[in-house]
C-alpha positions in Angstrom: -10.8 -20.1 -5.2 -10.4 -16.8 -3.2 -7.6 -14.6 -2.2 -5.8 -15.0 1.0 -7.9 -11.4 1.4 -10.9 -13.3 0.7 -10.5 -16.4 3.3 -9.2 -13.2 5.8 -12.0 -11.5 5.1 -14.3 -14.3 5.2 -12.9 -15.7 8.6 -13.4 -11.9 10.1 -17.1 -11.7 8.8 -17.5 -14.8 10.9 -16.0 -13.1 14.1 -18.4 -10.5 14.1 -20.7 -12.3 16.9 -21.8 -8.7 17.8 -24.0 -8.7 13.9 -25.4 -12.2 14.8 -28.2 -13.2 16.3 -28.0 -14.4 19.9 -29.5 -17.3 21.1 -30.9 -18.3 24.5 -27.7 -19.9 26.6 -27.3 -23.3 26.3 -24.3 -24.5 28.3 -24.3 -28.1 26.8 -24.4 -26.9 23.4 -21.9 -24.5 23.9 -19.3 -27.1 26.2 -19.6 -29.6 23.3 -19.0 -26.8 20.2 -16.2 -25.6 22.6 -14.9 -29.3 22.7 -15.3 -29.2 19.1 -12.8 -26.3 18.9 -10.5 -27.5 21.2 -10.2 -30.8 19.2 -9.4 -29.0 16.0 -7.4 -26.5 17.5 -5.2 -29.2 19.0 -4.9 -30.2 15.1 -3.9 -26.8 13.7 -1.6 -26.3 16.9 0.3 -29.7 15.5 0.4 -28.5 12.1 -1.6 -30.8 10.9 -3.4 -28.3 9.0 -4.9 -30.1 6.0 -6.3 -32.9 8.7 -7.7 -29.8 10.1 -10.0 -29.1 7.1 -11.0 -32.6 6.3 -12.4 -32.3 10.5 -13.9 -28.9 9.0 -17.3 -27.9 8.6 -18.8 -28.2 4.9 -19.1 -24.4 4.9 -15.6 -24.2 6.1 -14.5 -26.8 2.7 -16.9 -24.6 0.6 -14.3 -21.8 0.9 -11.5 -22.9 -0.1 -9.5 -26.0 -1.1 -7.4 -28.3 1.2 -4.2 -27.2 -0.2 -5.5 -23.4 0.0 -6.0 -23.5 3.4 -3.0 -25.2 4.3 -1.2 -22.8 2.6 -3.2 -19.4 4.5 -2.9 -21.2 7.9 0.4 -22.6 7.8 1.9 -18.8 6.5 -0.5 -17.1 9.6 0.7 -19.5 12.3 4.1 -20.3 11.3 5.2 -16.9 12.6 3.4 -16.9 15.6 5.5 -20.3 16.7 4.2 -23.0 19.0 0.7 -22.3 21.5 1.9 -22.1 25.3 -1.5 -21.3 26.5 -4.7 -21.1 25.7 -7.9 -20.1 27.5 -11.5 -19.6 26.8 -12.1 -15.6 27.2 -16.0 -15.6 26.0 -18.6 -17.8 24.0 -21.6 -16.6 22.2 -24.4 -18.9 20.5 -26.0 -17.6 17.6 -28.2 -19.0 15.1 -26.7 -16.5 12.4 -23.5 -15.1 11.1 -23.4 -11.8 8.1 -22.8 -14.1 5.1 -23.0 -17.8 6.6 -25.9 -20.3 6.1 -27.8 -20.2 8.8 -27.1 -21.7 12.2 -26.5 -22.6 15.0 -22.7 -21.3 15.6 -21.2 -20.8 18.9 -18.3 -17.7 18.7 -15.4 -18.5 20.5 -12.8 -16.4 21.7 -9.6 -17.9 23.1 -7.1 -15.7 24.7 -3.7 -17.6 23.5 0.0 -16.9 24.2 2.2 -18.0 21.0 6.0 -18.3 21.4 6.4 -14.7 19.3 2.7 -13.3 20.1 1.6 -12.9 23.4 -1.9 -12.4 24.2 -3.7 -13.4 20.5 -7.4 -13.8 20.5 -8.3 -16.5 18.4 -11.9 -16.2 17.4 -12.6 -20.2 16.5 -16.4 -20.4 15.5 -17.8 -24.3 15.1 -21.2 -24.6 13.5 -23.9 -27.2 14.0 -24.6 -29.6 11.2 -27.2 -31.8 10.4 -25.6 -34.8 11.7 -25.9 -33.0 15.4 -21.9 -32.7 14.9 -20.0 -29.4 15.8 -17.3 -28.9 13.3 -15.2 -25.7 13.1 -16.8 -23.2 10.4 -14.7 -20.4 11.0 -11.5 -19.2 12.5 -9.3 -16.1 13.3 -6.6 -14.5 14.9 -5.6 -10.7 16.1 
């Protein structure tokens, strides 16, 4: 099990879309891995954080254990209190990330107004698995 500097620094490794390999556009890839994102966001924004990582990606679950997570999420969002707004700023598809298995992953960045933080970007980045399923491999907020 890592630090909380570990997952941080895992989840900002993942939100470096500009190190990853671009793929050609594909709209209805991207629309359902955003719809992926939404879903689980919708979770976390509930606080049902552990329910979050059982919807996670297996790379997601390979870094760290259910209560771990829980723990690094809740202390991150807690502060920020309850998401007023969210909306989709940009969306990358890439078949690579530094450090990841190997796609795809679409990188999502949400612009999102918190109760106490105005004007996050969340950086939410589901992968493709072998099941065809987008789940949530990485996430991140400034």
């Amino acid at each position: 099990m890592g630090t909380r500097r570990d997952f941080v620094a895992w989840l900002s490794a993942l939100s470096l879309a500009g190190l990853a390999r671009p793929l050609g556009a594909d709209e209805s890839v991207e629309e359902k891995a955003a719809a992926a994102a939404r879903a689980w966001l919708d979770l976390v924004d509930g606080g049902r954080y552990a329910t979050g990582w059982d919807a996670a990606a297996p790379a997601f679950k390979r870094m760290f254990t259910r209560d771990a997570w829980d723990r690094a999420v809740h202390s991150v969002r807690t502060p920020l209190g309850r998401c007023r707004s969210r909306r989709l700023r940009s969306h990358k598809l890439v078949d690579s990330l530094p450090g990841a298995p190997r796609g795809p992953y679409v990188v999502l960045q949400f612009e999102t107004d918190f109760e106490q933080k105005a004007g996050a970007v969340e950086t939410v980045t589901p992968a493709c698995g072998e099941d065809d399923l987008w789940r949530v491999a990485g996430y991140f907020i400034q």
